[in-house]
Residue frames as qw, qx, qy, qz and C-alpha x, y, z in Angstrom:
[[0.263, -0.545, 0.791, 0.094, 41.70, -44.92, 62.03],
 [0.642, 0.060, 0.764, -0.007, 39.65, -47.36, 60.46],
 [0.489, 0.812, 0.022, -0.317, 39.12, -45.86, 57.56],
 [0.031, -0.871, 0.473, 0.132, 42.48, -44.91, 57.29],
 [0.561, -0.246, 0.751, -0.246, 43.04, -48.80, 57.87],
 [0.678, 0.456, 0.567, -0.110, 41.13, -50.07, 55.24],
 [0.342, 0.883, -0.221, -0.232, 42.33, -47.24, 52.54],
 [0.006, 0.643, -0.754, -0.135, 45.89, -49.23, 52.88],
 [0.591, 0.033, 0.806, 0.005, 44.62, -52.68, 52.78],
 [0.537, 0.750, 0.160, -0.352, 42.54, -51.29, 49.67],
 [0.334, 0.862, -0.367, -0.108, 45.82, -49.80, 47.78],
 [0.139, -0.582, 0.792, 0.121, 47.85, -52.41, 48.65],
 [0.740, 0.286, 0.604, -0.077, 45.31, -55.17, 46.94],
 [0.522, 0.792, 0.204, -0.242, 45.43, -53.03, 43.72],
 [0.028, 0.815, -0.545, -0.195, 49.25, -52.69, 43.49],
 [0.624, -0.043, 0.780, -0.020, 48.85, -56.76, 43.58],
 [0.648, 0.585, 0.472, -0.122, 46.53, -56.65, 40.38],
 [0.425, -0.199, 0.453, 0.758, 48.47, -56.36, 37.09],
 [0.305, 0.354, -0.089, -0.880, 47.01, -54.16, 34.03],
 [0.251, 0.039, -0.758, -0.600, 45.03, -56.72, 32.56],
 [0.246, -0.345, -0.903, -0.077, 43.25, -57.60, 35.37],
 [0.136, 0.447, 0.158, -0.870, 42.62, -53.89, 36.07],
 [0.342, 0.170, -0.417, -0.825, 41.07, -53.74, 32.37],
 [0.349, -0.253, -0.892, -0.138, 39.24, -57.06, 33.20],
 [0.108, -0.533, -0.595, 0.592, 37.72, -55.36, 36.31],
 [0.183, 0.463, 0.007, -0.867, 36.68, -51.94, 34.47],
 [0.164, 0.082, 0.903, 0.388, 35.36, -53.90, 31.59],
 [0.042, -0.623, -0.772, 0.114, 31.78, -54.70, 32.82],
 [0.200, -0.646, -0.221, 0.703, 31.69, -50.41, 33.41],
 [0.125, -0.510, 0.349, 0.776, 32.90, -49.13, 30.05],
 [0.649, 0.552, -0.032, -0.523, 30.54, -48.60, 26.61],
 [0.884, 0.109, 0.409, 0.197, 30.59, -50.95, 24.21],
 [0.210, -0.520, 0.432, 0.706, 33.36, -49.90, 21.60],
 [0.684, 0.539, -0.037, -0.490, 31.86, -49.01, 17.69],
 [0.455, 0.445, -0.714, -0.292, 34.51, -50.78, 15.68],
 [0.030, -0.317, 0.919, -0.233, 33.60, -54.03, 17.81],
 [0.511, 0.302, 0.522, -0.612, 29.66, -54.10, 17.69],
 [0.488, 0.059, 0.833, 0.255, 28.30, -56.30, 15.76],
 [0.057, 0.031, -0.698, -0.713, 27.00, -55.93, 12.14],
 [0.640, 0.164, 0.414, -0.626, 23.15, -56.20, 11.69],
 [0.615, 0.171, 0.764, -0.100, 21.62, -59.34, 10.32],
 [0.024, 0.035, -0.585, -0.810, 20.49, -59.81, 7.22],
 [0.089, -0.541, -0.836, 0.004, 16.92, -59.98, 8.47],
 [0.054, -0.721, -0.254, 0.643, 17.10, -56.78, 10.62],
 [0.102, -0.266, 0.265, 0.921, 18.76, -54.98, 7.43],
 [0.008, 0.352, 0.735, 0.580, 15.19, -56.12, 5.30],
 [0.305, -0.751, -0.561, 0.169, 12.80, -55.20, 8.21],
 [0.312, -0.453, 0.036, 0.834, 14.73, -51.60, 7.83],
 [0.059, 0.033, 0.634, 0.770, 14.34, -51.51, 4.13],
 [0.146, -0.475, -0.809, -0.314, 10.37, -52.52, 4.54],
 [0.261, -0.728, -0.424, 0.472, 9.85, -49.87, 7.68],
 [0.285, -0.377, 0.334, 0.815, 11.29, -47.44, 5.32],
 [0.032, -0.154, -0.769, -0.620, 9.48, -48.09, 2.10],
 [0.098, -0.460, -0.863, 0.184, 6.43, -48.09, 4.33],
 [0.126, -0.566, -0.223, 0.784, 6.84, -44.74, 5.77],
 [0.047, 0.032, 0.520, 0.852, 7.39, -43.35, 1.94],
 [0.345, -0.436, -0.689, -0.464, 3.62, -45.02, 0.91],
 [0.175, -0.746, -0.601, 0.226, 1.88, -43.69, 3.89],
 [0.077, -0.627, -0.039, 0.774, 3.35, -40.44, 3.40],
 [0.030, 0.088, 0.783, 0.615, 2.74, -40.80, -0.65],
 [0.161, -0.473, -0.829, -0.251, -0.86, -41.73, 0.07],
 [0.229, -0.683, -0.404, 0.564, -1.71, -38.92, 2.59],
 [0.008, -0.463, 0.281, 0.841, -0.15, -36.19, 0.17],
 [0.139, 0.293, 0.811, 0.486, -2.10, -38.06, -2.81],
 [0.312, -0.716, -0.612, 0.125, -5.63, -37.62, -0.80],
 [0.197, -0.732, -0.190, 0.624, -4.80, -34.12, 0.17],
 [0.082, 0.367, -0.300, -0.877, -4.16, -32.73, -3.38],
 [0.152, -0.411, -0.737, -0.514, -7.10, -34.74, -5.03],
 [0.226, -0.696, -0.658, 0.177, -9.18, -33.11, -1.98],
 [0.318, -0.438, 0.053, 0.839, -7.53, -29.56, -2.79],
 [0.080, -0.020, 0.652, 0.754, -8.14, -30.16, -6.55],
 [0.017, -0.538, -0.837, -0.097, -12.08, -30.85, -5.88],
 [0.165, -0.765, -0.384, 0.489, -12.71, -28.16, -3.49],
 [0.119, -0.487, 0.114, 0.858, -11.26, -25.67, -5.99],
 [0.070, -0.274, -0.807, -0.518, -12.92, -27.27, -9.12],
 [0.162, -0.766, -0.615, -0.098, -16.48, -26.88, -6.89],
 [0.080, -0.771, -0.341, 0.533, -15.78, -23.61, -5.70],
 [0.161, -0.249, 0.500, 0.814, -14.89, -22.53, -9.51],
 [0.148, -0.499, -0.735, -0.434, -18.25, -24.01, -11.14],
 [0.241, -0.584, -0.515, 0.579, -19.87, -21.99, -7.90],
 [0.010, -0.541, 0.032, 0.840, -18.67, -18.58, -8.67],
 [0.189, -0.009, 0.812, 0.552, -19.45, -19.58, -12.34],
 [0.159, -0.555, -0.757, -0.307, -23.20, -20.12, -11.87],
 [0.177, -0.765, -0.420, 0.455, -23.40, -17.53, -9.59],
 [0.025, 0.501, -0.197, -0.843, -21.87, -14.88, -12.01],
 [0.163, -0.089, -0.623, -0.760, -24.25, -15.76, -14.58],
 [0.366, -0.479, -0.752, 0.268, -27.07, -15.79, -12.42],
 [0.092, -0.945, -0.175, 0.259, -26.58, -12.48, -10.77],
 [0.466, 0.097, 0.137, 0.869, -24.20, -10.66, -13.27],
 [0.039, 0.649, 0.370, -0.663, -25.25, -6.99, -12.74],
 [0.457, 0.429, 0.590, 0.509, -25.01, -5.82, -16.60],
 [0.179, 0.084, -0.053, 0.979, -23.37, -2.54, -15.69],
 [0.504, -0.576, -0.444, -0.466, -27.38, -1.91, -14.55],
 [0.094, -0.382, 0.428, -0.814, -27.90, -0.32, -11.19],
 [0.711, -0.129, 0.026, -0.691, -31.28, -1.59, -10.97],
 [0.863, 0.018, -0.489, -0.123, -30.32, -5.05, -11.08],
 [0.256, 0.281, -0.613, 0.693, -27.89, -4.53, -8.05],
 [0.393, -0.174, 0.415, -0.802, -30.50, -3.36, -6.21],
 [0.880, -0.007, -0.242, -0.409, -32.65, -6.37, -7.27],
 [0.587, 0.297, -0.696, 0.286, -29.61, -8.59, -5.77],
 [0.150, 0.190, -0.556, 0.795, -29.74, -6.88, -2.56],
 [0.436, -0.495, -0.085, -0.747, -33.69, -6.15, -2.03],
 [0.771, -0.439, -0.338, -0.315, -34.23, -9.01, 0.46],
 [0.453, 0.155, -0.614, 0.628, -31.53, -8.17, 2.81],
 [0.496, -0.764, -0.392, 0.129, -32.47, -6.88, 6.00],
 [0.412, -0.861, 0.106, 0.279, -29.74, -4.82, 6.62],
 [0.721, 0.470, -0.085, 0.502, -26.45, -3.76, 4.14],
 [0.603, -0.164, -0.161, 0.764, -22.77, -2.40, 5.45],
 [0.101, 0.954, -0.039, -0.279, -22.72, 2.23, 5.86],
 [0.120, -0.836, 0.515, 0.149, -19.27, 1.74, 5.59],
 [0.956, 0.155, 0.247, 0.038, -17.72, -1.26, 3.57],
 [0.062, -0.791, 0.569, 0.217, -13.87, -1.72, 3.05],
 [0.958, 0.283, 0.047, 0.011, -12.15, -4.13, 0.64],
 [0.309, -0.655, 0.562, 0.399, -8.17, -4.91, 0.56],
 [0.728, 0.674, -0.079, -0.098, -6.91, -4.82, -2.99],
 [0.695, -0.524, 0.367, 0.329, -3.48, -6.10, -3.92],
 [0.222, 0.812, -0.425, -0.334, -0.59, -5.06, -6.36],
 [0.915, -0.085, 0.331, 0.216, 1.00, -8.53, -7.61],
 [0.240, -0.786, 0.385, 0.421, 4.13, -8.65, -8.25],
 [0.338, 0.067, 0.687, 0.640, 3.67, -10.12, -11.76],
 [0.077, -0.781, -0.620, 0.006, 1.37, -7.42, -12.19],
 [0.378, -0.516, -0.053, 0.767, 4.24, -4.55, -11.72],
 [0.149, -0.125, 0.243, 0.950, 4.03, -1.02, -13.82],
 [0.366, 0.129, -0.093, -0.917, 1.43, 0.62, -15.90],
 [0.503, -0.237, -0.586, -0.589, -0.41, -2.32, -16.70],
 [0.361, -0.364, -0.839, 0.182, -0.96, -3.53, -13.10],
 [0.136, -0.182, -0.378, 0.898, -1.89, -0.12, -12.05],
 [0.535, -0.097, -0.348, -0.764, -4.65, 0.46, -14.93],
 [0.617, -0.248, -0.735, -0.135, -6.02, -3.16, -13.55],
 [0.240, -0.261, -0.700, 0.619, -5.88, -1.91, -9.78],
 [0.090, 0.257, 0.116, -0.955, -7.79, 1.33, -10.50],
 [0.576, -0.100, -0.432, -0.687, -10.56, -0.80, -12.79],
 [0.528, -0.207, -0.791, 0.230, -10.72, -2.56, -10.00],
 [0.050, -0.272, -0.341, 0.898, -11.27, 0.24, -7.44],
 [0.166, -0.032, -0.397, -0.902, -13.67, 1.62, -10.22],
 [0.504, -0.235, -0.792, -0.250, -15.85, -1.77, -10.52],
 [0.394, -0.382, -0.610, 0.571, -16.11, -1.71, -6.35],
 [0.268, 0.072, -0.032, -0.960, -17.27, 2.03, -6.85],
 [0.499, -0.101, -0.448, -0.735, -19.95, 1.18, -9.11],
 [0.524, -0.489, -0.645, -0.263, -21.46, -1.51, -7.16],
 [0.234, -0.240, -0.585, 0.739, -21.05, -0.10, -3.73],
 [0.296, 0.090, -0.212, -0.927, -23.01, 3.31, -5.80],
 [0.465, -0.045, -0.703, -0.536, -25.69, 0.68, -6.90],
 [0.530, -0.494, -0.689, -0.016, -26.53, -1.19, -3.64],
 [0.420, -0.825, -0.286, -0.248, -26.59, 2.05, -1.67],
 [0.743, -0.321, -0.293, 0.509, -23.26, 1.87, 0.37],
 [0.013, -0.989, -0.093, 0.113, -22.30, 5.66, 1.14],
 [0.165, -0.908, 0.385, 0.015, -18.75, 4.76, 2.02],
 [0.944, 0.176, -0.095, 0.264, -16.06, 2.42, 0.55],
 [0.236, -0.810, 0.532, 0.072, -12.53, 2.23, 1.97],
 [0.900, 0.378, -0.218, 0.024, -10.26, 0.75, -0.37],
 [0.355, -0.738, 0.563, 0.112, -6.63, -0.65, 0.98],
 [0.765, 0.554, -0.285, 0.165, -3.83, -1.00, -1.15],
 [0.701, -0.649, -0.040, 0.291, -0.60, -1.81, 1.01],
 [0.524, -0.111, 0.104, 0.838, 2.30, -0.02, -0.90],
 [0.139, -0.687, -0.183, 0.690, 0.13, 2.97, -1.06],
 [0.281, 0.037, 0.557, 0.781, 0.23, 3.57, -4.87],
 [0.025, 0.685, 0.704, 0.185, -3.31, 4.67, -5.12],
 [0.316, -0.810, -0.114, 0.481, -2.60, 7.65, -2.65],
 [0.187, -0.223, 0.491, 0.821, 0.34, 8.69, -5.63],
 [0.027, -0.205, -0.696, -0.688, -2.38, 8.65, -8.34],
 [0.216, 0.293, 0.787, -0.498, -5.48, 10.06, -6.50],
 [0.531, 0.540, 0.122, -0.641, -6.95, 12.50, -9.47],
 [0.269, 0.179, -0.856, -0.404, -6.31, 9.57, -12.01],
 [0.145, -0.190, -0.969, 0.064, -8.38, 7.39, -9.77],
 [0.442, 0.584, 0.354, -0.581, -11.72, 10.11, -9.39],
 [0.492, 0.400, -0.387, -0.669, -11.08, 10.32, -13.04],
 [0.187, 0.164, -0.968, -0.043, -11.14, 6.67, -13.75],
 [0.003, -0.217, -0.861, 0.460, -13.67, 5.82, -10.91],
 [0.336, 0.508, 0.313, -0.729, -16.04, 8.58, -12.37],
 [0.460, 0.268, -0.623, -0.573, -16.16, 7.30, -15.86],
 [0.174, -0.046, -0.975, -0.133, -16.98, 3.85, -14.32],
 [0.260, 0.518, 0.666, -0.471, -20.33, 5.24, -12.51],
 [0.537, 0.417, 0.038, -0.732, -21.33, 6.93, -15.61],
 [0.342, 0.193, -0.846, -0.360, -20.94, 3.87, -17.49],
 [0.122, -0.162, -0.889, 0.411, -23.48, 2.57, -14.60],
 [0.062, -0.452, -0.683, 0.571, -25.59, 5.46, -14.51],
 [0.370, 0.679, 0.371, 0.515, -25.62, 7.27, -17.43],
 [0.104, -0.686, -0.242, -0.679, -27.15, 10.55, -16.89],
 [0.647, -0.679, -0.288, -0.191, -28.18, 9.69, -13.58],
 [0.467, 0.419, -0.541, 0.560, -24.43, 10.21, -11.71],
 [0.623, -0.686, -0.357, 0.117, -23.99, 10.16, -7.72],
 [0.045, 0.960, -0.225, 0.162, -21.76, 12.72, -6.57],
 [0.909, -0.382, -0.035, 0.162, -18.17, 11.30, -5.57],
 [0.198, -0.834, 0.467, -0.216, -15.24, 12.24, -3.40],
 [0.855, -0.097, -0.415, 0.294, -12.18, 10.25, -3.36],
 [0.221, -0.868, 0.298, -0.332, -9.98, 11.26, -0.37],
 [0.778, 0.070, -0.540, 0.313, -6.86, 9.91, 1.82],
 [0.457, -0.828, -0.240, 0.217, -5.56, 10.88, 5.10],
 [0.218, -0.660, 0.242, 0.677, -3.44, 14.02, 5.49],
 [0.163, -0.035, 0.447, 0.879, -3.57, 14.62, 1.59],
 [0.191, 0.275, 0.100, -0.937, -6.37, 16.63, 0.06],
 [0.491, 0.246, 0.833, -0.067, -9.54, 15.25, -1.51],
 [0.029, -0.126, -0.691, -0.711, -11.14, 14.98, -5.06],
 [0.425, 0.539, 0.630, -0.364, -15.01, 16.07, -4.78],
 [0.311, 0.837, 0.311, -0.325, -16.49, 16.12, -8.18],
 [0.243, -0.692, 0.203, 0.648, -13.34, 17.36, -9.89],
 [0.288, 0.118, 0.571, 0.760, -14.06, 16.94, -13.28],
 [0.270, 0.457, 0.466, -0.708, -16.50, 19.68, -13.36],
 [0.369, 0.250, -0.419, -0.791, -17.41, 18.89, -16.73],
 [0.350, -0.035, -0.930, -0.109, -19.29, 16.01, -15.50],
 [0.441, -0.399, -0.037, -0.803, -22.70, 16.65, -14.16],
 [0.171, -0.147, -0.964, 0.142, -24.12, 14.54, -11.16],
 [0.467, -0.526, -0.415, -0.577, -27.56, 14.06, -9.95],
 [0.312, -0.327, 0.644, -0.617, -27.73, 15.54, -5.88],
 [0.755, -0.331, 0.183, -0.535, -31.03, 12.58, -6.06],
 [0.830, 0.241, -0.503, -0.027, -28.70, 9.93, -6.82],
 [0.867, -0.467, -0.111, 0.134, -26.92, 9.79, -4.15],
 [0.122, 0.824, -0.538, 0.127, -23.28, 10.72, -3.14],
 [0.984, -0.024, -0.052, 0.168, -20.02, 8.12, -2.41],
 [0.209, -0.869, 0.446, -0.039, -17.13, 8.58, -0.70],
 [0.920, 0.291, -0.211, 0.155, -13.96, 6.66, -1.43],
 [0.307, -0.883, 0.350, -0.053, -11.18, 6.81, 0.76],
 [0.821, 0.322, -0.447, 0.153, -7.63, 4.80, 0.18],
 [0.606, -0.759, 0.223, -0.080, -5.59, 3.64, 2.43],
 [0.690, 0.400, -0.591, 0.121, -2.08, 2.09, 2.54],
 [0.816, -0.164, -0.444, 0.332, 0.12, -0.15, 5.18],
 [0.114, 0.186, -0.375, 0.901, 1.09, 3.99, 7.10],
 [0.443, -0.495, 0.016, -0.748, -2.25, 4.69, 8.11],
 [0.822, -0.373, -0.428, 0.033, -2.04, 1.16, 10.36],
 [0.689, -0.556, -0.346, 0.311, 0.08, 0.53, 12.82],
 [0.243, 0.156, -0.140, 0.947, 2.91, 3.85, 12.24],
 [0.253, -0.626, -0.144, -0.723, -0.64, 6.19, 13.05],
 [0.805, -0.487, -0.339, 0.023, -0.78, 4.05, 16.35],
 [0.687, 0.021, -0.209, 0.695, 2.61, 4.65, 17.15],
 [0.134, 0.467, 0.227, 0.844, 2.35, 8.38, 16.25],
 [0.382, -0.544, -0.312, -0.679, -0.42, 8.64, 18.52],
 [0.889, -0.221, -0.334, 0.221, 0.85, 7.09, 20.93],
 [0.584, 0.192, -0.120, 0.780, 4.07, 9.51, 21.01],
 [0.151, -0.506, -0.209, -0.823, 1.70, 12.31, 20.84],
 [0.592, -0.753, -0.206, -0.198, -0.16, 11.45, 24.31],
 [0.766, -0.259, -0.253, 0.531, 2.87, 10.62, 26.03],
 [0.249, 0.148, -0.003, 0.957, 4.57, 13.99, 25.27],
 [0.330, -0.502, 0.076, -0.796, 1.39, 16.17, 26.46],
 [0.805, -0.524, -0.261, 0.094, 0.88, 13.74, 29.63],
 [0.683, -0.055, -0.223, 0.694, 4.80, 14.60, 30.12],
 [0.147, 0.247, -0.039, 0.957, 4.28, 18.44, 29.62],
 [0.196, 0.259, 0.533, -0.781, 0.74, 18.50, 31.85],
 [0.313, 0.056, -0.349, -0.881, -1.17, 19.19, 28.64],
 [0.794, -0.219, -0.412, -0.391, -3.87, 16.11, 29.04],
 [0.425, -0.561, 0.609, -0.365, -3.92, 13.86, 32.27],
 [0.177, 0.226, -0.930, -0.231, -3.46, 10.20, 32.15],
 [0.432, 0.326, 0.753, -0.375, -6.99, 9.67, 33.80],
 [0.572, 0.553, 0.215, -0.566, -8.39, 11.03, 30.50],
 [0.311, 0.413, -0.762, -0.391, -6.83, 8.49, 27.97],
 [0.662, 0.049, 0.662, -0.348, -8.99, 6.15, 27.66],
 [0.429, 0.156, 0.817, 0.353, -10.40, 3.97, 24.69],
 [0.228, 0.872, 0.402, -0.159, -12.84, 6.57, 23.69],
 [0.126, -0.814, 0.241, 0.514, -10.03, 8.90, 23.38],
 [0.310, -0.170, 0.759, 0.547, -8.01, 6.71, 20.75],
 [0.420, 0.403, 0.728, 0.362, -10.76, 5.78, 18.91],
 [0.272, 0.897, 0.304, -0.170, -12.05, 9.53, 18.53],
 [0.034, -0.716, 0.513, 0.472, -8.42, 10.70, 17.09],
 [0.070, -0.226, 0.737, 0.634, -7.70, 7.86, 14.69],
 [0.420, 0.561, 0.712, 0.029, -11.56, 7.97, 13.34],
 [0.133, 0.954, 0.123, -0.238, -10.56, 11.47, 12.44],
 [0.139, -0.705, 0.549, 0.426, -7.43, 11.10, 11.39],
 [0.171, -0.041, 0.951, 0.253, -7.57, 7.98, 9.70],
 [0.434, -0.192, -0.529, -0.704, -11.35, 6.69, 9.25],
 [0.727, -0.134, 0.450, -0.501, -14.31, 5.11, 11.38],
 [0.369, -0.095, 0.924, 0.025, -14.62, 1.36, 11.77],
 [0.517, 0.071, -0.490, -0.699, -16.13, -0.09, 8.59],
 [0.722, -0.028, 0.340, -0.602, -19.09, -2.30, 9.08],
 [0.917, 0.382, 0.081, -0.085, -17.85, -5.04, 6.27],
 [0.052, -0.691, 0.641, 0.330, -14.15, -6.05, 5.12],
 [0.931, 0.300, 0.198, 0.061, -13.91, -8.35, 2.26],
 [0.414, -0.554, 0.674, 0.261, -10.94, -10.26, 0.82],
 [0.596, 0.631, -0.207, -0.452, -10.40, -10.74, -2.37],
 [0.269, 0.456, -0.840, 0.122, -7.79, -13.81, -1.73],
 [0.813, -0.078, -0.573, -0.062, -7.95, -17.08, -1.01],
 [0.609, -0.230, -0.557, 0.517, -6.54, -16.69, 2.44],
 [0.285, -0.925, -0.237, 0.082, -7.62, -14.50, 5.36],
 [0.464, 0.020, -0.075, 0.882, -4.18, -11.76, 5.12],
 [0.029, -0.943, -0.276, 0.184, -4.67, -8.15, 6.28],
 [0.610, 0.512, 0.077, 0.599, -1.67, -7.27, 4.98],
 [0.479, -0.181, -0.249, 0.822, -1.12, -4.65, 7.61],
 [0.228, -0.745, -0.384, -0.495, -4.83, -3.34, 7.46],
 [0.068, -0.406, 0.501, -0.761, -4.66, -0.51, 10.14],
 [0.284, 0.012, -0.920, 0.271, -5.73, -2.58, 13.60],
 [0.105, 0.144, 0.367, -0.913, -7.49, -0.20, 15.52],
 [0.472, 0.337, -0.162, -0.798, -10.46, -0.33, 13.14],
 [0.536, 0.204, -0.778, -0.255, -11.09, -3.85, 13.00],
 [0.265, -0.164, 0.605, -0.733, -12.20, -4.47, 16.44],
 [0.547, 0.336, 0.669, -0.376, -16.09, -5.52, 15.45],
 [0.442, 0.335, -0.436, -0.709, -15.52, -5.33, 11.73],
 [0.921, 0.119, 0.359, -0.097, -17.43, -8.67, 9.91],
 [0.151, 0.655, -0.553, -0.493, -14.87, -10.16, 7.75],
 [0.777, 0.371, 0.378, -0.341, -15.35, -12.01, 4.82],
 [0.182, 0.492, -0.724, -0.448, -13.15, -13.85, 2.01],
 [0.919, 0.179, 0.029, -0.350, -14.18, -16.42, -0.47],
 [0.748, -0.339, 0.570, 0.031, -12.10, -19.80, -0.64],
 [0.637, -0.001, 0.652, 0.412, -10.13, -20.36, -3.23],
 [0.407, 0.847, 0.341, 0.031, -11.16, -17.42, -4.89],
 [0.107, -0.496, 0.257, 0.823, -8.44, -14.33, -6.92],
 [0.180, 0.273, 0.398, 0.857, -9.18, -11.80, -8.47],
 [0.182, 0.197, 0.119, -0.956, -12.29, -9.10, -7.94],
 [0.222, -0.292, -0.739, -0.565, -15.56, -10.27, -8.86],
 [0.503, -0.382, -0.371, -0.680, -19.42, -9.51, -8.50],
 [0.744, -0.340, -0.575, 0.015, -20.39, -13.23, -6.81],
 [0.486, 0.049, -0.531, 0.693, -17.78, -12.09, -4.18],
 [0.001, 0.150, -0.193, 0.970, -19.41, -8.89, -3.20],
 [0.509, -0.306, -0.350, -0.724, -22.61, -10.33, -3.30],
 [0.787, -0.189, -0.587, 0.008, -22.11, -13.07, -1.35],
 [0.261, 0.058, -0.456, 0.849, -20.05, -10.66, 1.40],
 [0.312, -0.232, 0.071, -0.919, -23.17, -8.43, 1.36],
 [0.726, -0.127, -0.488, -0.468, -25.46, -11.56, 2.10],
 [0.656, -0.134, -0.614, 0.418, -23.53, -12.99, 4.79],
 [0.170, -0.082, 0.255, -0.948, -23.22, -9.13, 6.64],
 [0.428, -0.358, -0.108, -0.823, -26.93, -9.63, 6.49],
 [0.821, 0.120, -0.558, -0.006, -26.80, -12.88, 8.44],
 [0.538, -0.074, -0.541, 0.642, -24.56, -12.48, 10.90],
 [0.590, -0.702, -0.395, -0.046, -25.21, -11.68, 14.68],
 [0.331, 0.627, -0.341, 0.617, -23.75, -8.84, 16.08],
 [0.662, -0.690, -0.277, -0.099, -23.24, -9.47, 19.73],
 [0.373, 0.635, -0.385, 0.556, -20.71, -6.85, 20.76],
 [0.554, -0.336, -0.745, 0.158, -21.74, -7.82, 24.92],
 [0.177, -0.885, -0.430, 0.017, -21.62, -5.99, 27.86]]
């Protein structure tokens, strides 16, 4: 009742109050209105202008300092490669390779390198330049002993052209070796391999032999998948049990299907990309790319094979 009591004393105070002194009472309550707020100074509007201008020159001076520190670092890591390719240039000479390498301790079995197609770089002439690439990487791999080079290309074009690229690749080791040839097999997964096939080209069994294997951007993650499909369906049908999938298992199908884990992966770019190197197989690789470096060169490979010797494998427990 008191409530009730008060509500009417309430409503009858308000019917008293006309509409202005309702809008005089809500006043204090209600945002300020835009078209009524005042104009800024002519002080505030300079102290805008000068906070403004400021920003610019700190952001001016920051970007300055970052491309003159961009421009150095690429300038010294150009004179670098410079003195190092005249230094150790190998002069298509085996023996000097091996003179590059003698005081390692320890070089890659298995050494894989990702090549790239550029796309100003499209048709016959970027393809002759991928495959004298591939070639060059033969020859020294042949020279400092490596048995086994795995070469990824990511649209897979190499895999279209494999007996161009034994032919190709085998002209560039006798230009290396004369007389003295290693035997070599290029090969891909699921398609058939090149040992040797020009058979009008003698090799020498004491030189050694070299395997070359290509890969593209299927043998990664789709072979996962694939394999993947494949256990499921014989777990579903009884054929294997799910205690016996294990990591052993994977890795002993896609080293056979695919390849074994290389011991080295060098980049030929300025920036670490794998480009959709297959995953599995990367696990404890060492990888290696030189800063600010494109294109294929020597220094690179030497300097990959120097670091491998260097570095501490500690794979735990």
């Amino acid at each position: 009742m008191v409530a009730s009591k008060e509500t009417q004393i309430y409503r009858k105070d308000a019917v008293k109050l006309s509409v202005s002194e309702r809008e005089k009472l809500l006043k204090p309550y209600l945002p300020p209105d835009r078209h009524q707020s005042r104009r800024p100074s002519k002080s505030q509007l300079i102290r805008m202008f000068l906070r403004n201008q400021l920003h610019i020159l700190i952001f001016a001076a920051v970007h300055a300092v970052f491309s003159l520190y961009i421009r150095l670092r690429q300038a010294y890591h150009i004179v670098l490669d410079r003195i190092f390719a005249i230094l150790y240039y190998h002069h298509r000479a085996p023996e000097l390779i091996k003179q590059d390498i003698r005081g390692l301790n320890k070089i890659p079995q298995h050494l894989s390198v990702i090549l790239e197609l550029r796309d100003e770089e499209q048709g016959l002439a970027g393809l002759e330049k991928l495959l004298d690439d591939v070639a060059e990487v033969s020859a020294w791999c042949a020279g400092a002993g490596i048995p086994m080079l795995s070469v990824y290309e990511k649209t897979g074009i190499l895999k279209d052209h494999l007996q161009r690229t034994h032919l190709i690749v085998s002209s560039k080791l006798h230009a290396y070796f004369g007389r003295r040839v290693p035997s070599l097999q290029i090969q891909a997964p699921h398609v058939p391999s090149f040992l040797n096939g020009d058979e009008s080209q003698q090799t020498s069994p004491s030189a050694g032999h070299l395997s070359v294997l290509l890969l593209s951007a299927g043998d990664g993650r789709s072979t996962l998948v694939d394999l993947t499909k494949t256990l499921t369906e014989m777990s579903q049908r009884n054929k294997i049990s799910t205690s016996d999938i294990s990591p052993d298992l994977i890795d002993a199908e896609i080293s056979e299907s695919v390849m074994t884990e290389p011991d080295l992966l060098i980049l030929f770019g300025p920036f670490v990309k794998l480009q959709g190197y297959p995953p599995w197989q990367v696990r404890l690789t060492e990888i290696y790319h030189s800063r600010d470096n494109c294109g294929v060169g020597y220094q690179v490979f030497l300097r990959a094979l120097h670091n491998f010797a260097k570095a501490q494998m500690k794979f735990g427990r």
